[in-house]
C-alpha positions in Angstrom: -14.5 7.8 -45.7 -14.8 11.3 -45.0 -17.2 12.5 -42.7 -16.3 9.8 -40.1 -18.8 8.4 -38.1 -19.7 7.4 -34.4 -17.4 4.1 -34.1 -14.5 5.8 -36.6 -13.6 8.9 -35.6 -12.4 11.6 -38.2 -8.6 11.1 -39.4 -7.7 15.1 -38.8 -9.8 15.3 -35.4 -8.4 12.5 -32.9 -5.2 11.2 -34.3 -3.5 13.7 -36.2 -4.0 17.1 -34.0 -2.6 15.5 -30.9 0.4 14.4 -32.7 1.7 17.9 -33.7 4.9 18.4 -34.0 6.4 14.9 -33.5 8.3 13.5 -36.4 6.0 9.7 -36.4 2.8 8.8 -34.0 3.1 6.1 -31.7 2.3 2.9 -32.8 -0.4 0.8 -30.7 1.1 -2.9 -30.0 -2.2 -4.8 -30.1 -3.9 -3.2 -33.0 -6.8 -6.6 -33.4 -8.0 -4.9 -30.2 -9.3 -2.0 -31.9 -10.3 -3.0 -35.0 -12.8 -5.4 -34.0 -14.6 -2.5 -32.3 -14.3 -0.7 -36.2 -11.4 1.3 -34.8 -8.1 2.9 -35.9 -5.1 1.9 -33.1 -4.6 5.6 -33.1 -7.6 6.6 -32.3 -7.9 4.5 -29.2 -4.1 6.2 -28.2 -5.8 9.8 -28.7 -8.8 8.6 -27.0 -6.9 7.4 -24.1 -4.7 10.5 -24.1 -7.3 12.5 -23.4 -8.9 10.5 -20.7 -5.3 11.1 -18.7 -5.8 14.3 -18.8 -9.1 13.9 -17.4 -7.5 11.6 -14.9 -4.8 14.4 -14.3 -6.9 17.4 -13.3 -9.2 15.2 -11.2 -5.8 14.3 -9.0 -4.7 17.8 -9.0 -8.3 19.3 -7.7 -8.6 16.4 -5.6 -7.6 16.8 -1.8 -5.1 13.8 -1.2 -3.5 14.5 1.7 0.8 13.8 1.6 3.6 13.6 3.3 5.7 10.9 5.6 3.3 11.3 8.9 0.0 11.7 7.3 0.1 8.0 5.3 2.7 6.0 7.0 4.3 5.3 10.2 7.7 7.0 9.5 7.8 8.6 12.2 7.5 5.9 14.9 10.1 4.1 12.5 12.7 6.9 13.0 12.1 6.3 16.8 13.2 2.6 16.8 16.6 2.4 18.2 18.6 0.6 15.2 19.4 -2.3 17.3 15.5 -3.2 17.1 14.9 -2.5 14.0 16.6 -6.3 12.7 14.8 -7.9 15.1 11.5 -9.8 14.4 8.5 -7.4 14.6 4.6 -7.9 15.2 3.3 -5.2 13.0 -0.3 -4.1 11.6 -1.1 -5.8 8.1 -1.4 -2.2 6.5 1.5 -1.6 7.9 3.6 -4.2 6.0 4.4 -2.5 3.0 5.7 0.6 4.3 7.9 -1.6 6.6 9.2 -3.3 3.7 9.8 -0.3 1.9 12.1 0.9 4.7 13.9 -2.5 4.7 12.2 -4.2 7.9 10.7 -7.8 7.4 7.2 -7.6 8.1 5.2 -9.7 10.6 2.5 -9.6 8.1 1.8 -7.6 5.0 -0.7 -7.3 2.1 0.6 -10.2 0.2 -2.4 -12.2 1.9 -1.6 -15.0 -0.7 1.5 -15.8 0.4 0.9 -16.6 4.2 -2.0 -19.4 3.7 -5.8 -19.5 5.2 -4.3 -20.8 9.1 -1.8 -17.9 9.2 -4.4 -15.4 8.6 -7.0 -17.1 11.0 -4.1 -16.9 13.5 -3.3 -13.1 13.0 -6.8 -12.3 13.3 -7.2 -14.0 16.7 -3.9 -12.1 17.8 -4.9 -8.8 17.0 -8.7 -9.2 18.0 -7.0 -9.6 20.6 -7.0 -12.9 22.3 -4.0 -12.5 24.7 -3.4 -16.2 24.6 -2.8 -16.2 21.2 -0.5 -13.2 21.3 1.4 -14.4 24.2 2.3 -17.6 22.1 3.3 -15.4 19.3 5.4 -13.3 21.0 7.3 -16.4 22.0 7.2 -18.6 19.3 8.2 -15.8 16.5 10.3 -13.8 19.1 9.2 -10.9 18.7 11.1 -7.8 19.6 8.8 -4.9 18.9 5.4 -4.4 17.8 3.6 -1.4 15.6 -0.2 -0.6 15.8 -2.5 2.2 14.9 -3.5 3.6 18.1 -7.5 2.7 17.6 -6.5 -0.9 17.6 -7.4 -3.6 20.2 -4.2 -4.8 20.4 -3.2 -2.0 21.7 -4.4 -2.1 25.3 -3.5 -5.3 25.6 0.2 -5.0 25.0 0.1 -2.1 27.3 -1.0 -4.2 30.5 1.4 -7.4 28.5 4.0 -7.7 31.5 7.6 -7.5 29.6 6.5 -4.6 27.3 6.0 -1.1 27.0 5.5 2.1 25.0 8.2 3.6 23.1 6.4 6.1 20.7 2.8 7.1 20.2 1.6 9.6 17.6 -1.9 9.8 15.2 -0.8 7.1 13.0 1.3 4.4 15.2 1.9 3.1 18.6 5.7 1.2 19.2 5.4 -1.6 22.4 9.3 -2.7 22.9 9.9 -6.0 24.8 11.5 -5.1 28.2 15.1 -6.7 28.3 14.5 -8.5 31.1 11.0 -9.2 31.2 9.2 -9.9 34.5 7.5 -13.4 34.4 
């Protein structure tokens, strides 16, 4: 076929122009994909080439804020003394990955699968916050450290929590540390 038409795509126009100057053209690995639709493997890759680029420029123009205090709580990590930071911790379920990433075992993290329907239920009561419920936490998991955003509920309630306090507050996080002696 010459011309081409609106399913096939022209042979010179999609597949061959993109490819310039490369000694062979990648290969697509499930070609019965495309030719059910009527369609070349190829011209789905150039296709989907140019939709990255697409993809590309709309990242670049797009105002995506970066860097370590912005997304995550690095910061209030870098404050932990290293002695806390292998002890159990009670952290923010966004939080998890990042903790993870920086080699502390989470609380809690996005991996909702994992922890089971009454483990869930039981976070959400701790950090709604029913103080019961996190007092029993703190005890049963002994927990050495907590990490919060600031706007969260748990929050105020670790700060009047006898045995704890602040050890870092910024825009992103808020550390409570267990008081080594804590007053009962």
């Amino acid at each position: 076929m010459q011309g081409g038409s609106a399913t096939q795509p022209r042979r010179g126009d999609l597949v061959e122009k993109p490819f310039q100057g490369f000694k062979t053209r990648p290969v697509c690995l499930f070609p019965h994909r495309h030719q059910d639709r009527g369609e070349r493997p190829q011209a789905h890759l150039a296709r989907r080439r140019g939709q990255g680029r697409r993809i590309e420029q709309d990242a670049a123009t797009f105002p995506f804020p970066r860097g370590g205090q912005v997304l995550t709580p690095e910061a209030a990590l870098n404050s932990l003394p290293q002695k806390l930071a292998g002890t159990h911790v009670l952290n923010e379920y966004g939080f998890g990955g990042y903790l993870i990433f920086r080699g502390v075992r989470p609380f809690i993290d996005s991996r909702a699968e994992l922890y089971g329907d009454a483990f869930l239920n039981d976070y959400a009561r701790i950090v709604a916050p029913d103080a019961k419920a996190l007092g029993s936490t703190v005890e049963k998991y002994h927990i050495g450290w907590t990490i919060f955003p600031p706007e969260s509920p748990v929050v105020a309630v670790l700060d009047l929590l006898p045995g704890w306090h602040r050890l870092y507050t910024d825009d992103v996080a808020v550390v409570h540390i267990r008081d080594a002696n804590p007053k009962r």
